[in-house]
MIZAGU-763791 format. One record per residue: residue in three letters; residue number from 1; x, y, z of N, C-alpha, C in turn. Coordinates in nm, 2 decimals. Example, Ala and Ser with C-alpha at 12.3 -4.5 7.8 and 13.67 -1.06 7.14 Angstrom:
% residues 2
['ALA' 1 [1.32 -0.57 0.78] [1.23 -0.45 0.78] [1.32 -0.33 0.78]]
['SER' 2 [1.28 -0.22 0.71] [1.37 -0.11 0.71] [1.29 0.00 0.79]]
This chain:
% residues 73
['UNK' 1 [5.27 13.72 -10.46] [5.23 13.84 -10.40] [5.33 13.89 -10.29]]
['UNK' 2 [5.37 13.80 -10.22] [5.48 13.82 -10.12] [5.60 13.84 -10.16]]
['UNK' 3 [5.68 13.78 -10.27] [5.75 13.83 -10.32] [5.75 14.00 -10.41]]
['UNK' 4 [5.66 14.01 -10.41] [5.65 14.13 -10.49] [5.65 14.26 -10.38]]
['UNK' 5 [5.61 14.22 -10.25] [5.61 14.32 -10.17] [5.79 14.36 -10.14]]
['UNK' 6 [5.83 14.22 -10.11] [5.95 14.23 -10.10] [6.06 14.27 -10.16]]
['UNK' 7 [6.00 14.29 -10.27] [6.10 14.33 -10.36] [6.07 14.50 -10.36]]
['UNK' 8 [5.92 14.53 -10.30] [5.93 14.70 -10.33] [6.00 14.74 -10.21]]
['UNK' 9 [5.96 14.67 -10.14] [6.02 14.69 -9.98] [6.19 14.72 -9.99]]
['UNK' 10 [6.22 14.66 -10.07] [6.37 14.64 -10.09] [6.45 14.75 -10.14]]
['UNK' 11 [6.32 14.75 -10.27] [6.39 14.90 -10.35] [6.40 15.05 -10.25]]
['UNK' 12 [6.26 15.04 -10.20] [6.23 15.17 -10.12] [6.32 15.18 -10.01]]
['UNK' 13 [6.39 15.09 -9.96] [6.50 15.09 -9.86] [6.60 15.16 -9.94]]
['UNK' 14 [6.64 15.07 -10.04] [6.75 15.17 -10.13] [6.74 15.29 -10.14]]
['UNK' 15 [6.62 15.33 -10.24] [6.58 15.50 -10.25] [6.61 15.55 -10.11]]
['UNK' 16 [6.57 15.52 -9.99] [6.60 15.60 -9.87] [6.70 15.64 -9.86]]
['UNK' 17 [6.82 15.51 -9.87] [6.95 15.53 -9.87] [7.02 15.57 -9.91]]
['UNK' 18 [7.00 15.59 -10.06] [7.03 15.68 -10.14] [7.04 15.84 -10.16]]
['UNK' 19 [6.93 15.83 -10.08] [6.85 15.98 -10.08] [6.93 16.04 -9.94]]
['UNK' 20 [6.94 15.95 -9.85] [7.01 16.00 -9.71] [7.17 16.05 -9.76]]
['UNK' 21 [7.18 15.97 -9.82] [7.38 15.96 -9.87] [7.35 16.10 -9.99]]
['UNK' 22 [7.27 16.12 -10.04] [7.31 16.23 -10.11] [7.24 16.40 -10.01]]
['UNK' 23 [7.17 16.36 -9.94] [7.14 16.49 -9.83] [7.30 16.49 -9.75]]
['UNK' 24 [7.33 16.40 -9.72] [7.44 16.40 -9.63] [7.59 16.46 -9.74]]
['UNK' 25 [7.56 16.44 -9.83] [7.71 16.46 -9.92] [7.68 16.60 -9.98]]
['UNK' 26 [7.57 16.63 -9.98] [7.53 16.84 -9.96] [7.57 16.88 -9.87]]
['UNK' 27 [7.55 16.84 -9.74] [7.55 16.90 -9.63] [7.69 16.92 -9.59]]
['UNK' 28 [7.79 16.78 -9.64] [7.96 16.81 -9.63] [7.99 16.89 -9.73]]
['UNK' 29 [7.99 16.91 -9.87] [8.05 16.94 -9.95] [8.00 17.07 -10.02]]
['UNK' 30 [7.91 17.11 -9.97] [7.84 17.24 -9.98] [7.77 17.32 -9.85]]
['UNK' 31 [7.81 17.37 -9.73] [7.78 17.35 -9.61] [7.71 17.48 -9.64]]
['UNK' 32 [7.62 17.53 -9.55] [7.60 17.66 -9.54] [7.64 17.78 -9.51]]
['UNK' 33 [7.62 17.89 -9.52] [7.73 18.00 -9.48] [7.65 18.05 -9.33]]
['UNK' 34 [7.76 18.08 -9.25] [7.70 18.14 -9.13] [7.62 18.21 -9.11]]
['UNK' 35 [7.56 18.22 -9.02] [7.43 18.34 -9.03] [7.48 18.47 -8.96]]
['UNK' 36 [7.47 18.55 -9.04] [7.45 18.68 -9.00] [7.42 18.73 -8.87]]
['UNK' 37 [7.55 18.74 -8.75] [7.47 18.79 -8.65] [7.47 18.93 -8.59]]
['UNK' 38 [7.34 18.98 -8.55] [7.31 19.08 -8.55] [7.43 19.18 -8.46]]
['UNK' 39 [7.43 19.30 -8.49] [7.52 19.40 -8.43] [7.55 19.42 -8.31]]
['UNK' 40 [7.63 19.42 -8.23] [7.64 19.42 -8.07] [7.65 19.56 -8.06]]
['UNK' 41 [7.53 19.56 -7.96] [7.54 19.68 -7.93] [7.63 19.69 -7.78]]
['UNK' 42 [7.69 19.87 -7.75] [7.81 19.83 -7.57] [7.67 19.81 -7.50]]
['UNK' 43 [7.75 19.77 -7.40] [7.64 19.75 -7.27] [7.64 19.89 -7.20]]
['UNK' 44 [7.55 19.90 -7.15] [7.53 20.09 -7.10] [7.44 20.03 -6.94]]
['UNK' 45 [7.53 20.08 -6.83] [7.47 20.01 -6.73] [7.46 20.19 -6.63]]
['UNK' 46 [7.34 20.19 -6.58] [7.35 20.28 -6.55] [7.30 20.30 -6.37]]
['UNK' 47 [7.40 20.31 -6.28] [7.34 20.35 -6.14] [7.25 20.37 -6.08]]
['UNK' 48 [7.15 20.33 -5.98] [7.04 20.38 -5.94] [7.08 20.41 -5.81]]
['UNK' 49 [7.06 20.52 -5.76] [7.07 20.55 -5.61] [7.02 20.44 -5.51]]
['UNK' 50 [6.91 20.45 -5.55] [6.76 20.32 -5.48] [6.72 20.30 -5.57]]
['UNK' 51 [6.70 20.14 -5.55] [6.58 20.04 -5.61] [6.48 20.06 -5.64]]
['UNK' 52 [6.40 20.00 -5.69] [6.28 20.03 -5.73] [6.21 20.05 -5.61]]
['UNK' 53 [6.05 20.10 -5.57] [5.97 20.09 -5.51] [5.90 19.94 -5.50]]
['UNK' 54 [5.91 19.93 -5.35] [5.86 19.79 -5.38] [5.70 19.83 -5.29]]
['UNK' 55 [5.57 19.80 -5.38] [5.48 19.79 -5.30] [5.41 19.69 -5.22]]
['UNK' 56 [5.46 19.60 -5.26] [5.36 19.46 -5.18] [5.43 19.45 -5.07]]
['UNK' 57 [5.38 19.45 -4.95] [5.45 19.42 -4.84] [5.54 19.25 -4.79]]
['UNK' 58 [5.42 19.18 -4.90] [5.48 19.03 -4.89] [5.63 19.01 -4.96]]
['UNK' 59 [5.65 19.07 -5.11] [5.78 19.09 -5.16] [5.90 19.19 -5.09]]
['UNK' 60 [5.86 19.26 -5.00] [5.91 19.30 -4.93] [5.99 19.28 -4.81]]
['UNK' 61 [5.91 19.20 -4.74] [5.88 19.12 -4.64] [6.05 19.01 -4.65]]
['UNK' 62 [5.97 18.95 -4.79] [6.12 18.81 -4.86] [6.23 18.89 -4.89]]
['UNK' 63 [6.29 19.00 -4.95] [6.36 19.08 -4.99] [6.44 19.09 -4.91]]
['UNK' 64 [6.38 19.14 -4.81] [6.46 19.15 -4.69] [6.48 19.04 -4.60]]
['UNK' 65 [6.46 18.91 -4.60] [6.48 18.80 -4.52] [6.61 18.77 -4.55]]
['UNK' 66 [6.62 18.78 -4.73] [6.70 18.73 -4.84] [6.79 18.79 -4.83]]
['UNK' 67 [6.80 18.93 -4.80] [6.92 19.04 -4.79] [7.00 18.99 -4.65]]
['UNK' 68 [6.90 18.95 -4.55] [6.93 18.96 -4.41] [7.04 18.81 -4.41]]
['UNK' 69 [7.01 18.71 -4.50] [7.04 18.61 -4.50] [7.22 18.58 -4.61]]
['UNK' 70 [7.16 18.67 -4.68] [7.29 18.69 -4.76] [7.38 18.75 -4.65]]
['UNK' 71 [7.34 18.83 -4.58] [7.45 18.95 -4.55] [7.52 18.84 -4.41]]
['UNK' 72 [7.44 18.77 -4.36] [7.49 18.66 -4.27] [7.56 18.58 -4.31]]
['UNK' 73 [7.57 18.52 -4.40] [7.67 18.43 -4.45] [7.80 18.46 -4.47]]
């Protein structure tokens, strides 16, 4: 009985390895073609006089701590 496991055990290792060595010899010798990438579009950046509206007074509040802190450095 033990021998017989061993022996499927053995084969099925081969089949793997087999199987791995031939995924692997597609994957060099027939490789895939690059994927299609999509169209670049230009970049289009456009000026705002002023920022958005900010209504929360708490994001507000940090915005300006952050500004005040940049501008100090």
């Amino acid at each position: 009985m033990m021998d017989r496991m061993i022996t499927t055990a053995w084969r099925a290792f081969w089949l793997g390895l087999g199987a791995s060595a031939v995924l692997l010899g597609q994957s060099v010798f027939f490789p895939h073609p690059p994927a299609a990438s999509p169209p670049t579009a230009p970049a289009v950046v456009v000026p705002m006089e002023h920022g958005p509206a900010i209504t929360d007074k708490r994001v507000y509040e940090r915005a300006r701590r952050v500004v005040a802190r940049h501008r100090a450095s």
